[in-house]
N, CA, C, O and CB atoms as a CASP TS submission, in Angstrom:
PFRMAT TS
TARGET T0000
AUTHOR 0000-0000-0000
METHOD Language model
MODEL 1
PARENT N/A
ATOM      1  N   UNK     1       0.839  -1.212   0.000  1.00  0.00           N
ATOM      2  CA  UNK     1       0.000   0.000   0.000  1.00  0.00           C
ATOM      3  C   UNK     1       0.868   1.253   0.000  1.00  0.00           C
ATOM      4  O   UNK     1       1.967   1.304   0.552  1.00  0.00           O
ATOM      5  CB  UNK     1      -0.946   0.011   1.225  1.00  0.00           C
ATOM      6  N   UNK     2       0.223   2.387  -0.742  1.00  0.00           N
ATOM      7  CA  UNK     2       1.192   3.955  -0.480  1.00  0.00           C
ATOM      8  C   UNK     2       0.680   4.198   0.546  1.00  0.00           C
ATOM      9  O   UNK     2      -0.289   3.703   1.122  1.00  0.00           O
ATOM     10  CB  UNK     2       1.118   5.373  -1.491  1.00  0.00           C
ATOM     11  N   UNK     3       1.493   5.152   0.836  1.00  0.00           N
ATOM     12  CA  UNK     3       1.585   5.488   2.421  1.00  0.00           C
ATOM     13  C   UNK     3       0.574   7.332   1.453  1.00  0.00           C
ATOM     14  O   UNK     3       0.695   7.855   0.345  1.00  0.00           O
ATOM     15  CB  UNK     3       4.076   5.565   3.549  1.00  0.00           C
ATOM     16  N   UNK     4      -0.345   7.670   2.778  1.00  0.00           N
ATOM     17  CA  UNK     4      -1.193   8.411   3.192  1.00  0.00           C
ATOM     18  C   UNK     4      -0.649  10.043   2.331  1.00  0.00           C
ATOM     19  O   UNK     4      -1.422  10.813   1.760  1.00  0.00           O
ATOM     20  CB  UNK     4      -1.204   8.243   4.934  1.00  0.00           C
ATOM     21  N   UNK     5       0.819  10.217   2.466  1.00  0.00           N
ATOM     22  CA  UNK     5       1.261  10.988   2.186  1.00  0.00           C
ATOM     23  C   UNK     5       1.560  11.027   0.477  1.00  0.00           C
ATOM     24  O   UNK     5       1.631  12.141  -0.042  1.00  0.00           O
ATOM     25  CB  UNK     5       2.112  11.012   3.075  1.00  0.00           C
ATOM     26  N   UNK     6       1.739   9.759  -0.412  1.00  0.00           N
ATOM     27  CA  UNK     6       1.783   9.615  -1.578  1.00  0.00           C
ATOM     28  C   UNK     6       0.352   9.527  -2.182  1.00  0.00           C
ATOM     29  O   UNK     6       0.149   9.465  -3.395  1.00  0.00           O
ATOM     30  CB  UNK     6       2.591   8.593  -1.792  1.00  0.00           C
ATOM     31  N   UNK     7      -0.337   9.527  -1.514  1.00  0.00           N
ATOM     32  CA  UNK     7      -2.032   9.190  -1.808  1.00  0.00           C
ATOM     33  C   UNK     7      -2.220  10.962  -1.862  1.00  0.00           C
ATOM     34  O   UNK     7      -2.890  11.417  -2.789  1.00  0.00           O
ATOM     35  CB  UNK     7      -3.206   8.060  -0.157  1.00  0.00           C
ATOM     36  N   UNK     8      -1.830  11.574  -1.210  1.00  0.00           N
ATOM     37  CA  UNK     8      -2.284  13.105  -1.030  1.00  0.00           C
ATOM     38  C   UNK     8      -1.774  13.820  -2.057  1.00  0.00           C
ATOM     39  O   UNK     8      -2.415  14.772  -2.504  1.00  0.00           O
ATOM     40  CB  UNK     8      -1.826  13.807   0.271  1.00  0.00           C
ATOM     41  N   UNK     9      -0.306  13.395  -2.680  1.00  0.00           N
ATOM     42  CA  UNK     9       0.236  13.911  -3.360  1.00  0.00           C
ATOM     43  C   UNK     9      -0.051  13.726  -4.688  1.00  0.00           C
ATOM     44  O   UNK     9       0.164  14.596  -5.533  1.00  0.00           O
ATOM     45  CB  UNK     9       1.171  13.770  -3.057  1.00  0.00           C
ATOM     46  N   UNK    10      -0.745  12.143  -5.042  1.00  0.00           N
ATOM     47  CA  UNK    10      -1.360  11.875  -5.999  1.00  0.00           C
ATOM     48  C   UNK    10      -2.465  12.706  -6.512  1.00  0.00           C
ATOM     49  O   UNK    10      -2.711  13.233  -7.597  1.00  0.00           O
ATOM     50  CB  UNK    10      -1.655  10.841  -5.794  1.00  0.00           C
ATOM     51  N   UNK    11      -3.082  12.641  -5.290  1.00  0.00           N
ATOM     52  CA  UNK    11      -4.513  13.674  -5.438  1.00  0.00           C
ATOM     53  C   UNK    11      -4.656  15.099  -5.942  1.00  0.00           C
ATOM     54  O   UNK    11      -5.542  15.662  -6.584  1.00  0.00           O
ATOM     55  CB  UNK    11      -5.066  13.899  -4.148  1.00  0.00           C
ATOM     56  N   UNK    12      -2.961  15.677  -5.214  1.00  0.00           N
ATOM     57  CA  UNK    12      -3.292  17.026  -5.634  1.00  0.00           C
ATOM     58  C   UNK    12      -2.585  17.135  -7.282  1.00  0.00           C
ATOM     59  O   UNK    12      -2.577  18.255  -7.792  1.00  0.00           O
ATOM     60  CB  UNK    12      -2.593  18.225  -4.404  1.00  0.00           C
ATOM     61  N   UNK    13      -2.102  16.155  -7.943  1.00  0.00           N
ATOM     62  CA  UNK    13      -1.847  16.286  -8.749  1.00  0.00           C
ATOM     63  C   UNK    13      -2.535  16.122  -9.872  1.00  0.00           C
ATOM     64  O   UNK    13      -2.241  16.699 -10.919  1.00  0.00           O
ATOM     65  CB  UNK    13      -1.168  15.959  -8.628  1.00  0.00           C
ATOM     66  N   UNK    14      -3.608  15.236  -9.723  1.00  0.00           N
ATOM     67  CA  UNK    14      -4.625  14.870 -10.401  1.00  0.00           C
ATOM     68  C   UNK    14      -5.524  16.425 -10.684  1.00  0.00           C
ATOM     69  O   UNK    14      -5.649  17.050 -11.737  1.00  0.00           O
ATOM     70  CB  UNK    14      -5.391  13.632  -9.521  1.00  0.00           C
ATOM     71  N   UNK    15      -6.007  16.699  -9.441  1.00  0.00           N
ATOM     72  CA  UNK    15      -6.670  17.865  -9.317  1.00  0.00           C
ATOM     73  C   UNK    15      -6.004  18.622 -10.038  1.00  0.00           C
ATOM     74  O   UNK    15      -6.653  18.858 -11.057  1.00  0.00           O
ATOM     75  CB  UNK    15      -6.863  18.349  -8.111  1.00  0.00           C
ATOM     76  N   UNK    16      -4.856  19.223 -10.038  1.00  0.00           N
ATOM     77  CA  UNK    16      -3.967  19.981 -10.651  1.00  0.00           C
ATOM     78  C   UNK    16      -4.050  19.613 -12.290  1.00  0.00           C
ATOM     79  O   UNK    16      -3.874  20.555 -13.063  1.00  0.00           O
ATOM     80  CB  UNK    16      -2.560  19.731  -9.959  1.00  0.00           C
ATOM     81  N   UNK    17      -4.383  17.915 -13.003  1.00  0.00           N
ATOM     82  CA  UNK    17      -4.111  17.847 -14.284  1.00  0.00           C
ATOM     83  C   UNK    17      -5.563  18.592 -14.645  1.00  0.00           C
ATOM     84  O   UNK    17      -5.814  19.393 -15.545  1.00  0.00           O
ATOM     85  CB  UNK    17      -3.742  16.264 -14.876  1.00  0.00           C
ATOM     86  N   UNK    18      -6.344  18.082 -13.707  1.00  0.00           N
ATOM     87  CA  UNK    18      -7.856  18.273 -14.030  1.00  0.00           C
ATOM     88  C   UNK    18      -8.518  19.717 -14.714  1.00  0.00           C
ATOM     89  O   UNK    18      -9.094  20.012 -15.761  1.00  0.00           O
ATOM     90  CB  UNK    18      -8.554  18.079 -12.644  1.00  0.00           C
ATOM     91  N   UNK    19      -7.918  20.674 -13.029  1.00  0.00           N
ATOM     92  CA  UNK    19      -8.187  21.860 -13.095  1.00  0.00           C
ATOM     93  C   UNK    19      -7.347  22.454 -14.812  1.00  0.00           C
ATOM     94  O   UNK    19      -7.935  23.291 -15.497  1.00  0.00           O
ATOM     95  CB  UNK    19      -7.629  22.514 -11.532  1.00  0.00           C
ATOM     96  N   UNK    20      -6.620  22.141 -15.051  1.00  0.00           N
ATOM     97  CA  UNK    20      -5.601  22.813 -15.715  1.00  0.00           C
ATOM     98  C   UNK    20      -6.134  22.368 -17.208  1.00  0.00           C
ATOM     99  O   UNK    20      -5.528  22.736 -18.215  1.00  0.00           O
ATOM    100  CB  UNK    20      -3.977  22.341 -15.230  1.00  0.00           C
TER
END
């Protein structure tokens, strides 16, 4: 499993492809 902190970082990056 990723750890909590790679899960967050995933997320804001996603958000970030999303928004963009």
């Amino acid at each position: 499993m990723k750890s909590k902190e790679e899960l967050g970082q995933e997320l804001e990056e996603g958000s970030k492809s999303k928004s963009s």
